[in-house]
N, C-alpha and C positions, 0 to 999 in steps of 0.2 A: 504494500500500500504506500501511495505516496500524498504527500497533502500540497495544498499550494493555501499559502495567508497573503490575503488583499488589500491593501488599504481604502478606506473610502473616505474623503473626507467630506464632512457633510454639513448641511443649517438644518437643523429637524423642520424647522416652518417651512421649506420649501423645494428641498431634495427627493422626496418621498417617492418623483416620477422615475428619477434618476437611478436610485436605489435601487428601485423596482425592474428597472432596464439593464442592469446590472444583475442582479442578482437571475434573473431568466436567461441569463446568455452565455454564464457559466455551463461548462461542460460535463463538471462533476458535480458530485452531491455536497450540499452545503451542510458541514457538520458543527458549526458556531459561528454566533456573530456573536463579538465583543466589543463594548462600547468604552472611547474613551472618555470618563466622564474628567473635565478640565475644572478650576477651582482656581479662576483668577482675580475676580473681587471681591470685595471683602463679604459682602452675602455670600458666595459660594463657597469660600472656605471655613463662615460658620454655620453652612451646610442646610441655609435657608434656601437657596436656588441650586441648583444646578445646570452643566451646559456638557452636552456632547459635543467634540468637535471632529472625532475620526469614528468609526468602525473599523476594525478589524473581522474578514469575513474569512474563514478557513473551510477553505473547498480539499474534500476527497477525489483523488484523481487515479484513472487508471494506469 
C-alpha cells in the first residue's frame, strides 16, 4: 500500500466548491482529512474562535 498527503489550503466560507472538485478527482481512496486549525489572535489562542487554514487530505493509492 502506498499513500499520497495533499495539501489544501482553504477559507471555509468559500472553498467548499473547490474542495469538493478536488476531492472527486483523486484517484484513490480518501483515508483522512486533517485540519489545520491556526491560532493567530488573541481570540483564537484563548480558544474563543477558531480558523482552519490548510487541510491535509491522505489519499490511498494503488
Amino acid at each position: 500500500m502506498k499513500y499520497k498527503v495533499h495539501r489544501f489550503d482553504i477559507n471555509m466560507e468559500r472553498d467548499q466548491h473547490q474542495l469538493e472538485r478536488m476531492l472527486n478527482s483523486l484517484k484513490g481512496e480518501v483515508v483522512s482529512i486533517i485540519p489545520n486549525v491556526a491560532k493567530t489572535t488573541l481570540f483564537q489562542i484563548y480558544g474563543i474562535t477558531r480558523k482552519v487554514n490548510f487541510l491535509l487530505i491522505v489519499e490511498k493509492v494503488n
